[in-house]
N, C-alpha and C positions, 0 to 999 in steps of 0.2 A: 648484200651485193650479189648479184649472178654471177656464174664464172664467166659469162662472156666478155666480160669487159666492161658492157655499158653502161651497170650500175642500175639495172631495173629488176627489181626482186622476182622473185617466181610469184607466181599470178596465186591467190590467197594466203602469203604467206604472214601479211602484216595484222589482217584482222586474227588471225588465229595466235598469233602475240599478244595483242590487245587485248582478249579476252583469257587470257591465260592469265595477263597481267592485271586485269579489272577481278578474275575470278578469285587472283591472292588477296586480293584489298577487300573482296566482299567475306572473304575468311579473316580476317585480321581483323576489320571491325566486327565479325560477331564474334568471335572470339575476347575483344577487348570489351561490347555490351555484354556480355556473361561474366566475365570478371567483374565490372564496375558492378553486378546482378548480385553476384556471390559475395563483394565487399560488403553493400548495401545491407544486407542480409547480415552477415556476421558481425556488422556494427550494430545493427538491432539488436540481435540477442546480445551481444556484450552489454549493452545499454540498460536491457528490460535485466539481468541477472543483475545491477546493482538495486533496484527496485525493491523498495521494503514495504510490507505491508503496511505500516505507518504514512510511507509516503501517498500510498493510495488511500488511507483514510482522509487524510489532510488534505487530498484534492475535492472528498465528498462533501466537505462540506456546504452543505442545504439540499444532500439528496438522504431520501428516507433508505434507510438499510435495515436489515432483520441478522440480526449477529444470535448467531449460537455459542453460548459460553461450554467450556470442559464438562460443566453441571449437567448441560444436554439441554437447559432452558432457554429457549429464544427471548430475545429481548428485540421491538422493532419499533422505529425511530429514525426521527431527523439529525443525522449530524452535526452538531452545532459548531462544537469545536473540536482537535485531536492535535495530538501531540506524539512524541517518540514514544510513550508508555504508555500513554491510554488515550479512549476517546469518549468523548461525551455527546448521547443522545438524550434529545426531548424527544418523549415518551407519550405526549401528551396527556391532557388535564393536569396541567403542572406537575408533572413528574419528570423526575430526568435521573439517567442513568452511567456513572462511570464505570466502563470497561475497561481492566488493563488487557491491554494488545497482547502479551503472553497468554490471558484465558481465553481468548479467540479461538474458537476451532473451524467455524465456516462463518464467511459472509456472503448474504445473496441481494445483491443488488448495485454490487460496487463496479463501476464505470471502469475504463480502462483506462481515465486519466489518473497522472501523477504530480502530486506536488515537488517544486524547486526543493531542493537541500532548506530543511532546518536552520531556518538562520542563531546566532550563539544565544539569544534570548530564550526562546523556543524551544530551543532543545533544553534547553536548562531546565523546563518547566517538569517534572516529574509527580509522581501518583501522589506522592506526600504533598504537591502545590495545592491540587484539583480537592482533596480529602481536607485540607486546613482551611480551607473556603466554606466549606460544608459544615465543618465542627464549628467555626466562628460563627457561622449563624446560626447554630444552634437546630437544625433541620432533620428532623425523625427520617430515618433511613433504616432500607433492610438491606442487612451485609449479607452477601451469598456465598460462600465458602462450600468447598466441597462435603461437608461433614452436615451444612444445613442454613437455614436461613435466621439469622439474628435481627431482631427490631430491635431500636432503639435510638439515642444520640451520640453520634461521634464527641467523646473531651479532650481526648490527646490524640495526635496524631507524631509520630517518632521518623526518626529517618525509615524502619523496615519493617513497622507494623503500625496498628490501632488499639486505641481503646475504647469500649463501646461501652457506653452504660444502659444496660438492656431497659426495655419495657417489661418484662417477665420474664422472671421473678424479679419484681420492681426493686432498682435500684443497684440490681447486683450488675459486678462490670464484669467485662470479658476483654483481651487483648488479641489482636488479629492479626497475626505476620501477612506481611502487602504479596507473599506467595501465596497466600491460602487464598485471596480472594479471587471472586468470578465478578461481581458487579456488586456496587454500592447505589443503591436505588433511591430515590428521595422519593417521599409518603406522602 
């Protein structure tokens, strides 16, 4: 209102309100799009830090990957199937190879996607499952351990090692704690 009585504002006074009061609102919403910005963001990285490297094998499966064990030997291959503790590539000409996910040192070629949580089956499935498949059939395998590479056939498999009954010196066994290995390779 004017002081003169009439009630007629002084001559630009309302647009320069208006815009003082459009200019808070266009700071208030960016203000609130950079927060919603910065949420977004830190719910991401929340999200990818529970992200296991298991989880990202168990989404490759049917993509070809080149895994480097501790040994320093690449191994490269179709992922077929993987689990919390290990994973299995075909290797091609009938070969296929189980890696425990501990001897992993690099993978090249693994996707950004991630498999859903492990459901109770699944998870349950451990090195000893994958290794008791192999010795029932009776399948010539070279065990890769840090110390060197063993041929032979798997006969026992224990809750936290192997027994392997070498090819050379024929016949003699050897037992493999599930720590020492890098890959169990079928021949």
């Amino acid at each position: 209102m004017s002081g003169d009585g009439t009630g007629a504002r002084p001559p630009g006074s309302a647009p320069r309100w208006e815009q003082l009061f459009a200019d808070l609102e266009a700071q208030l919403a960016a203000g609130r799009a950079d927060q919603a910005r910065w949420d977004v963001a830190e719910l991401t990285r929340a999200e990818r830090a529970r992200v296991t490297l298991a989880d990202r094998l168990r989404a490759a499966t049917g993509m070809r990957l080149r895994i480097v064990t501790a040994g320093g030997e690449p191994l490269e291959g179709v992922v077929t199937e993987a689990a919390a503790h290990w994973v299995l590539l075909d290797l091609g000409a009938g070969r296929r190879a189980v890696v425990p996910t501990r001897a992993v040192r690099t993978v090249e070629g693994l996707g950004a996607r991630v498999a859903p949580p492990a459901g109770r089956v699944e998870s349950a499935l451990g090195l000893g499952h994958v290794l008791r498949a192999l010795a029932r059939d009776r399948v010539l395998v070279s065990v890769r351990t840090d110390v060197g590479v063993h041929a032979g056939r798997l006969d026992r498999v224990g809750a936290d090692h192997l027994d392997l009954t070498l090819e050379m010196p024929a016949g003699r066994g050897l037992s493999v704690p599930f720590d020492a290995l890098l890959a169990v390779v079928s021949r």
